[in-house]
MMTF fields as JSON, N, C-alpha, C and O atoms, coordinates in Angstrom:
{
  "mmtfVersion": "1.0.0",
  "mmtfProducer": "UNKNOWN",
  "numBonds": 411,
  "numAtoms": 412,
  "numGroups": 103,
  "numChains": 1,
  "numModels": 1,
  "chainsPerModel": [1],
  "groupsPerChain": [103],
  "chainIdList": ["A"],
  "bondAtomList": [4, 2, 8, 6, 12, 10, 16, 14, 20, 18, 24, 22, 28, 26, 32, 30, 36, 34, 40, 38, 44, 42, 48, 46, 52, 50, 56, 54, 60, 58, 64, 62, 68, 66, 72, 70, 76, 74, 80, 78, 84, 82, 88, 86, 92, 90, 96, 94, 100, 98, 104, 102, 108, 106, 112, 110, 116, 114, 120, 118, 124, 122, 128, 126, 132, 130, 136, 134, 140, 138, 144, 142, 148, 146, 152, 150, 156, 154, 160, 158, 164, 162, 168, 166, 172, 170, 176, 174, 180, 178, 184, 182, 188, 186, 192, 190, 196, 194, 200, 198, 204, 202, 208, 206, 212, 210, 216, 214, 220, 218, 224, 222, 228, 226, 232, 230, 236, 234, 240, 238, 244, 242, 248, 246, 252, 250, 256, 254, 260, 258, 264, 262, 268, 266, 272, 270, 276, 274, 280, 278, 284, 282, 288, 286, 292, 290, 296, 294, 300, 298, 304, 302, 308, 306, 312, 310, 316, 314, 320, 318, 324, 322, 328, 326, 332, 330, 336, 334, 340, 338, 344, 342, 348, 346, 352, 350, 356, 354, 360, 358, 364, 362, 368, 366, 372, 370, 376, 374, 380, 378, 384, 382, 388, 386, 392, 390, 396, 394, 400, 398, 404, 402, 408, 406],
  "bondOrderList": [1, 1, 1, 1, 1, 1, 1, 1, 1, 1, 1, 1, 1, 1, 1, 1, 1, 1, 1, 1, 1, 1, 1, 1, 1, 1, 1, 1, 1, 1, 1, 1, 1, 1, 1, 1, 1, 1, 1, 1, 1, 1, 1, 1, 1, 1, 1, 1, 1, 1, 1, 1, 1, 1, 1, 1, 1, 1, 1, 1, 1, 1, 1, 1, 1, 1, 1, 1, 1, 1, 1, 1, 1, 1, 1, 1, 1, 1, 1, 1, 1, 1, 1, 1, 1, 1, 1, 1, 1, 1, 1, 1, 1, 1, 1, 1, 1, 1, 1, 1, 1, 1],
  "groupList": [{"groupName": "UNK", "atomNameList": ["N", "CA", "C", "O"], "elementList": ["N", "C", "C", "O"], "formalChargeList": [0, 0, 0, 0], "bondAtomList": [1, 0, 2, 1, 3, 2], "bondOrderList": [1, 1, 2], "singleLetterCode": "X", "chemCompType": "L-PEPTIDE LINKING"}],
  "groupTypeList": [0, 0, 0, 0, 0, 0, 0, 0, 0, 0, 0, 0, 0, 0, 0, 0, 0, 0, 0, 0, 0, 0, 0, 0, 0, 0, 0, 0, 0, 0, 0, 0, 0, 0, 0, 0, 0, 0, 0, 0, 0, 0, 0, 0, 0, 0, 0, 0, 0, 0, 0, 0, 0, 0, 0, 0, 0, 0, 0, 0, 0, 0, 0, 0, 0, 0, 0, 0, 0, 0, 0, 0, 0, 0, 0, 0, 0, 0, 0, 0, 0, 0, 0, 0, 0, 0, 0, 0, 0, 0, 0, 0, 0, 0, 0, 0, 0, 0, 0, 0, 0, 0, 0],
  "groupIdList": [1, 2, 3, 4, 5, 6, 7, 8, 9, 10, 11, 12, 13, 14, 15, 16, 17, 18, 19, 20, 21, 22, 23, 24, 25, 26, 27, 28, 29, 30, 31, 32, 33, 34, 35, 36, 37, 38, 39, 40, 41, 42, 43, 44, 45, 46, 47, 48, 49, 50, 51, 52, 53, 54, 55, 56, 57, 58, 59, 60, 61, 62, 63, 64, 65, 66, 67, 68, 69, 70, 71, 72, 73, 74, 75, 76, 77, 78, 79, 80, 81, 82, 83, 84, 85, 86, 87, 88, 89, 90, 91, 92, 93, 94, 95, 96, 97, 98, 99, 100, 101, 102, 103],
  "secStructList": [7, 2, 2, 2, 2, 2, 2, 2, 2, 2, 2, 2, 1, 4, 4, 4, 6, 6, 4, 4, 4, 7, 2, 2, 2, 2, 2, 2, 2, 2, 2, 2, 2, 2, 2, 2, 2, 2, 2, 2, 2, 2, 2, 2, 2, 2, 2, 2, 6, 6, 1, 7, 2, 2, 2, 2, 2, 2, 2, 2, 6, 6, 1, 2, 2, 2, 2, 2, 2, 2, 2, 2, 2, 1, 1, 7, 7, 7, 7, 7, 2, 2, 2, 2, 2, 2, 2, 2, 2, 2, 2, 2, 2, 6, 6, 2, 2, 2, 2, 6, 6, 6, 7],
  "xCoordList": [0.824, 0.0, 0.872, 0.505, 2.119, 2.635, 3.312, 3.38, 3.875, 4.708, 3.359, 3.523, 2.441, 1.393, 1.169, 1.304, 0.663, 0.472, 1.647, 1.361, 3.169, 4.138, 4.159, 4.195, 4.137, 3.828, 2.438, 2.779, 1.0, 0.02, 0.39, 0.239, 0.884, 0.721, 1.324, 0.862, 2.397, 2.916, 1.671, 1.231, 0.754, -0.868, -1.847, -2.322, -2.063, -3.343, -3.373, -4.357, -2.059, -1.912, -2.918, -3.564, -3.061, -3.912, -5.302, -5.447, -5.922, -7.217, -7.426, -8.486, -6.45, -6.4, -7.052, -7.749, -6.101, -6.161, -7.351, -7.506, -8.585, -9.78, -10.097, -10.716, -9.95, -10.268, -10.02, -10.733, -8.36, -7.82, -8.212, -7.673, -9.271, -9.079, -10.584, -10.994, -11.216, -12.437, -12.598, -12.241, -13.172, -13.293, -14.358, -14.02, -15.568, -15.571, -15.313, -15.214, -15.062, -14.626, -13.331, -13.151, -12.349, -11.286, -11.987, -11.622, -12.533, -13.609, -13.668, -13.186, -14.505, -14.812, -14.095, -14.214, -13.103, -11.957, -11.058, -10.34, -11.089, -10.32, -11.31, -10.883, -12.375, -13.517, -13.422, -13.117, -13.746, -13.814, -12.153, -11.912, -10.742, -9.714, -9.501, -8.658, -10.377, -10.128, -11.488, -11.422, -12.444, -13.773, -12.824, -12.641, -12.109, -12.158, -10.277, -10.135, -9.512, -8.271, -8.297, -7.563, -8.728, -7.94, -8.914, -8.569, -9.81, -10.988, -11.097, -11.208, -11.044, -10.961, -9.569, -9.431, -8.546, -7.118, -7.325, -7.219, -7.604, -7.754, -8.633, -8.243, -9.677, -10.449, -10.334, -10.991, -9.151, -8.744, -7.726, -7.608, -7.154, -6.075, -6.58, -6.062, -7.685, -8.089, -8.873, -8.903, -9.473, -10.288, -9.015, -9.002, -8.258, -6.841, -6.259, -6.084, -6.014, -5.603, -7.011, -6.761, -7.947, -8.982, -9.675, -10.436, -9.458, -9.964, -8.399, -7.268, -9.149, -7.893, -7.431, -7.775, -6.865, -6.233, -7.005, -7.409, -7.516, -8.749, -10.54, -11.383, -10.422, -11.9, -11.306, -11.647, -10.315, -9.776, -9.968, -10.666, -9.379, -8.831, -10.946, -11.396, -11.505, -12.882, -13.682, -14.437, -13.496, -14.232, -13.905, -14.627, -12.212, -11.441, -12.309, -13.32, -12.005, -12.973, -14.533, -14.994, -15.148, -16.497, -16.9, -17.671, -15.221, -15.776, -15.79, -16.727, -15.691, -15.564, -17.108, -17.856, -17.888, -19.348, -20.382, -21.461, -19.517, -20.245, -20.232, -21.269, -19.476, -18.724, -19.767, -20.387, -20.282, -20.603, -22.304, -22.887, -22.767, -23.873, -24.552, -25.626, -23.279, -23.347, -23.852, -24.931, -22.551, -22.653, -23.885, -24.284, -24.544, -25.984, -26.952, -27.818, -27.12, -28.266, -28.108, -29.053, -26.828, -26.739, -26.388, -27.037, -25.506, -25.195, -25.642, -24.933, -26.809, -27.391, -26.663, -26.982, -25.198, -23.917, -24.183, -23.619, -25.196, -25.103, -23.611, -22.844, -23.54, -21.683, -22.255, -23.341, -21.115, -21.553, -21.471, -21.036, -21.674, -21.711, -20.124, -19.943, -18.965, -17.773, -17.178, -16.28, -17.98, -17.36, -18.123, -17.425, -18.796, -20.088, -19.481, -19.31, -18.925, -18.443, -17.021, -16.369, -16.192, -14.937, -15.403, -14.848, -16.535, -16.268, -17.089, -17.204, -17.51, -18.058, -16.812, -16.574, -16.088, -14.821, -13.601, -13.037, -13.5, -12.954, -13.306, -12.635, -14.462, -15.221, -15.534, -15.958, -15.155, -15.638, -14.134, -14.04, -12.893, -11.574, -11.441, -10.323, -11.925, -11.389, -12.191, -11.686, -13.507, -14.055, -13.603, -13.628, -13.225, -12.374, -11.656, -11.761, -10.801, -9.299, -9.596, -8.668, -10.881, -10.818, -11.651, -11.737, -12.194, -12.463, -11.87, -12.114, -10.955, -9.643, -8.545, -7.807, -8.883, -7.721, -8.027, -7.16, -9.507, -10.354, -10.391, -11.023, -9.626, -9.763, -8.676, -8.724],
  "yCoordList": [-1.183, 0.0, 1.252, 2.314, 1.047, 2.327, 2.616, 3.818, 1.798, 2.006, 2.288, 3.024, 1.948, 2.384, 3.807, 4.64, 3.959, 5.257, 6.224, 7.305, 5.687, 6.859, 7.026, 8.135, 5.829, 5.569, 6.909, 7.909, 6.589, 7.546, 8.983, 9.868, 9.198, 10.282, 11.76, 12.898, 11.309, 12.507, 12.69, 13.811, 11.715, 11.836, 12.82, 13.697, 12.227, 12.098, 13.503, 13.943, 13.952, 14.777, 16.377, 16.62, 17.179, 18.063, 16.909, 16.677, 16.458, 16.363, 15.63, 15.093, 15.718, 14.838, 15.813, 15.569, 17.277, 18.211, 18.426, 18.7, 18.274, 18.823, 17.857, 18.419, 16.858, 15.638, 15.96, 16.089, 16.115, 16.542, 18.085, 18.529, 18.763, 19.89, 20.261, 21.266, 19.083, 18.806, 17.866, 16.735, 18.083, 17.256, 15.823, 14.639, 16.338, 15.332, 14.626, 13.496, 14.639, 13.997, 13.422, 12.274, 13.867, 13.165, 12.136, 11.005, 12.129, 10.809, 10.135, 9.023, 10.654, 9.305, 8.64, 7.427, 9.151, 8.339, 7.577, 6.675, 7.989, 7.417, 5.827, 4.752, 6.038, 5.066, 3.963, 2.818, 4.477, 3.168, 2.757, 1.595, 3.804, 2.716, 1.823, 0.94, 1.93, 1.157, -0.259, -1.488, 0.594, -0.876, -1.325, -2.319, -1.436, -2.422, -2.606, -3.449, -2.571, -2.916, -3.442, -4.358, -3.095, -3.431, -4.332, -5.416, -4.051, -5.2, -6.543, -7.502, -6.523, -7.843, -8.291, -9.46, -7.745, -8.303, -8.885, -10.105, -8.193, -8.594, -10.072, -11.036, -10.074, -11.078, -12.362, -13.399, -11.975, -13.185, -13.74, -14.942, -13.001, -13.711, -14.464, -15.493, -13.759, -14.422, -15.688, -16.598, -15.785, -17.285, -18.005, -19.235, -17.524, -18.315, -19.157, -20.344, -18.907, -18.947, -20.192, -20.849, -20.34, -21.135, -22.119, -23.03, -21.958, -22.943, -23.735, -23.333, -24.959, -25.416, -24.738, -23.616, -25.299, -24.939, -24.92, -23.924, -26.324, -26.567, -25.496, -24.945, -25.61, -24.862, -23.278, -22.764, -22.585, -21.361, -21.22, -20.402, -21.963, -22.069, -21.732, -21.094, -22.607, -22.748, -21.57, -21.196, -20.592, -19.519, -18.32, -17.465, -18.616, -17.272, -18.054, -17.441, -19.159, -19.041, -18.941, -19.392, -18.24, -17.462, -16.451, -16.134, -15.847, -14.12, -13.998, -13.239, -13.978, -13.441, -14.104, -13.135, -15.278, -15.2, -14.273, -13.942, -13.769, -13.036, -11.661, -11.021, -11.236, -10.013, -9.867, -8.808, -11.016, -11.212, -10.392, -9.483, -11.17, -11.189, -9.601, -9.034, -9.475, -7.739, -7.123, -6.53, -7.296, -6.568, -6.532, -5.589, -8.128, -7.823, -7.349, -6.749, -7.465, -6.877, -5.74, -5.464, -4.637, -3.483, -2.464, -1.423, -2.737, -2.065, -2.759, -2.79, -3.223, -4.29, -4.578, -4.651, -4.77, -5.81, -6.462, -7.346, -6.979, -8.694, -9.446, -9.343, -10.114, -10.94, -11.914, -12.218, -12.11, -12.825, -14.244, -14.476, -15.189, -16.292, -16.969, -17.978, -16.121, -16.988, -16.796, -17.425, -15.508, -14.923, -16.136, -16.904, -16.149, -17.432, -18.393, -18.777, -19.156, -20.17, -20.075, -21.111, -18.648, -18.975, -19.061, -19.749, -18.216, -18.827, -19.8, -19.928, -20.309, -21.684, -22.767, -23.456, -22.946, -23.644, -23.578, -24.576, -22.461, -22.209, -22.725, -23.514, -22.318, -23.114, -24.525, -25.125, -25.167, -26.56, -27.137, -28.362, -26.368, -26.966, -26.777, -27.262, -25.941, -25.694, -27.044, -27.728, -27.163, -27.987, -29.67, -30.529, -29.846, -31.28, -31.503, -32.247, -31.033, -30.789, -30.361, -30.154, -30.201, -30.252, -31.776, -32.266, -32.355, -33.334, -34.71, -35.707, -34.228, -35.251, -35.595, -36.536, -34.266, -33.835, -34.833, -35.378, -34.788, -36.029, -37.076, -37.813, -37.63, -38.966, -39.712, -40.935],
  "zCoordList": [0.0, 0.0, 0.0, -0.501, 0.629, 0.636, -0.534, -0.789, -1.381, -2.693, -3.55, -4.523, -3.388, -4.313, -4.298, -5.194, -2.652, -2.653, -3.252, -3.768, -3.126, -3.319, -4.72, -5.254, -5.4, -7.019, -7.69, -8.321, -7.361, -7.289, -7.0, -7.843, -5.775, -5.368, -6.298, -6.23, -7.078, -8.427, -8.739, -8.482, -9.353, -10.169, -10.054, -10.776, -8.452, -7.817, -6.658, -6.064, -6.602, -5.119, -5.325, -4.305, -6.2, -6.892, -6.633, -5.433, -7.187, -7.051, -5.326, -5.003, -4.548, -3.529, -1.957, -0.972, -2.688, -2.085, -1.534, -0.344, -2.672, -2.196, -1.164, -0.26, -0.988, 0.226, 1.487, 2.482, 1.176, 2.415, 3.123, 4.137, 2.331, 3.113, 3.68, 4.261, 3.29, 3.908, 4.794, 4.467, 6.14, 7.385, 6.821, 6.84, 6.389, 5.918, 5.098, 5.577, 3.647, 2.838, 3.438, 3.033, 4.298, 4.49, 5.412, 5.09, 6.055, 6.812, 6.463, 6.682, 5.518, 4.204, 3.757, 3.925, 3.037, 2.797, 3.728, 3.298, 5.244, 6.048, 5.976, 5.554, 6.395, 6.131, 5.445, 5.779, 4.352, 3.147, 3.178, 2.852, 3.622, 3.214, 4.358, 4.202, 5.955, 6.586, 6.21, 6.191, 5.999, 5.245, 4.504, 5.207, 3.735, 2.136, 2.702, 1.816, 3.054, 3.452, 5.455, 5.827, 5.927, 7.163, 7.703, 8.175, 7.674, 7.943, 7.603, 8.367, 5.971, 5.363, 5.495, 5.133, 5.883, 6.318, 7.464, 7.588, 8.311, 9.656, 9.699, 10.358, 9.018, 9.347, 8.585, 8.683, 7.651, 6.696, 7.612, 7.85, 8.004, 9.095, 10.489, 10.924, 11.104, 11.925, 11.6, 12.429, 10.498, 9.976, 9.507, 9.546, 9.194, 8.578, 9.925, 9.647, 10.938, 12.175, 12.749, 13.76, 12.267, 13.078, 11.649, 11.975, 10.443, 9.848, 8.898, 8.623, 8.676, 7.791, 6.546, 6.175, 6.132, 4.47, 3.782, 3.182, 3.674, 2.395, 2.725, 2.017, 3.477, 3.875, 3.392, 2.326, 4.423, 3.897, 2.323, 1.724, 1.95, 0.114, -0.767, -1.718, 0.3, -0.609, -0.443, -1.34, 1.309, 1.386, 0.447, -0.066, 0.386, -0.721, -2.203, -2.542, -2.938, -3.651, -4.21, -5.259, -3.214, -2.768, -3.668, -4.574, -2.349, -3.144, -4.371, -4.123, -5.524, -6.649, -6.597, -6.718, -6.476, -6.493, -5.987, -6.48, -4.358, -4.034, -4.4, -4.22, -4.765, -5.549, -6.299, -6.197, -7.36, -8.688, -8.158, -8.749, -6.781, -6.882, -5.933, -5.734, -5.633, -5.144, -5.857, -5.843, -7.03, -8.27, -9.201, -9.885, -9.032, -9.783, -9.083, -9.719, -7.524, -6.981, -6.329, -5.591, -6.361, -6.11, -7.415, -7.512, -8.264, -9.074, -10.57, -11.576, -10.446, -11.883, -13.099, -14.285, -12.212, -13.801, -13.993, -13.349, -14.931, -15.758, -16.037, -16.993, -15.002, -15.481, -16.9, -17.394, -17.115, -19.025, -18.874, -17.746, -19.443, -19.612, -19.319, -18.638, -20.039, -19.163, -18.038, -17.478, -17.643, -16.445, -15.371, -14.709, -15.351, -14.721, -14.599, -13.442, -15.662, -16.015, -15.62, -15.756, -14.985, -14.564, -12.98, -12.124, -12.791, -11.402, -10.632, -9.413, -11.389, -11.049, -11.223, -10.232, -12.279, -12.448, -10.838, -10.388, -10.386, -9.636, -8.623, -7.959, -8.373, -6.777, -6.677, -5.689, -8.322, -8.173, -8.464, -8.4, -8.79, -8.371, -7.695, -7.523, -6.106, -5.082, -4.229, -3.339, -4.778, -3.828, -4.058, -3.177, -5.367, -5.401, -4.821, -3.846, -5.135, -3.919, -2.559, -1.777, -2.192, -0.69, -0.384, 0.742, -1.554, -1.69, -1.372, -0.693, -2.23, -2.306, -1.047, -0.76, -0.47, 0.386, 2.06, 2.743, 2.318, 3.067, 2.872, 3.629, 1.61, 1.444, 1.694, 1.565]
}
């Protein structure tokens, strides 16, 4: 995150300004970068720490379903037919191999 930000910041630092010089908008942004980074870190590590490998491996291949289905019932993206089909592929190699992995 931080080489990103130092990478960005030549870009981005002018339109950044206006963020930073508003109480709230800088909120906001403090906000969503702790929602969408520190949260889901935190809590990937702590389920990492209490479930196995194979279960871990099958919840990470989830999200991109649930992503999918965010995406259709909040922001109405129709995903396409191979996008469907990649992540169904995914969740059903993850679930063999956790298949396999019990036997």
């Amino acid at each position: 995150m931080l080489v990103a930000m130092v990478a960005a910041l030549p870009f981005g630092i002018h339109e950044a300004l206006t963020a930073l010089s508003d109480f709230k908008l800088l909120a906001a942004a403090i906000g969503v970068g702790i929602s969408s980074s520190v949260i889901p870190y935190v809590t990937d590590q702590l389920a990492m720490a209490r479930l196995s490998r194979a279960t871990f491996a099958l919840l990470l291949s989830i999200l991109p379903a649930t992503a999918t289905l965010i995406g259709f019932l909040v922001l109405a993206q129709i995903p396409t037919l191979p996008e469907l089909a990649g992540i169904a592929l995914v969740i059903t190699g993850i679930a063999l191999h956790r298949a396999k992995e019990k036997c």
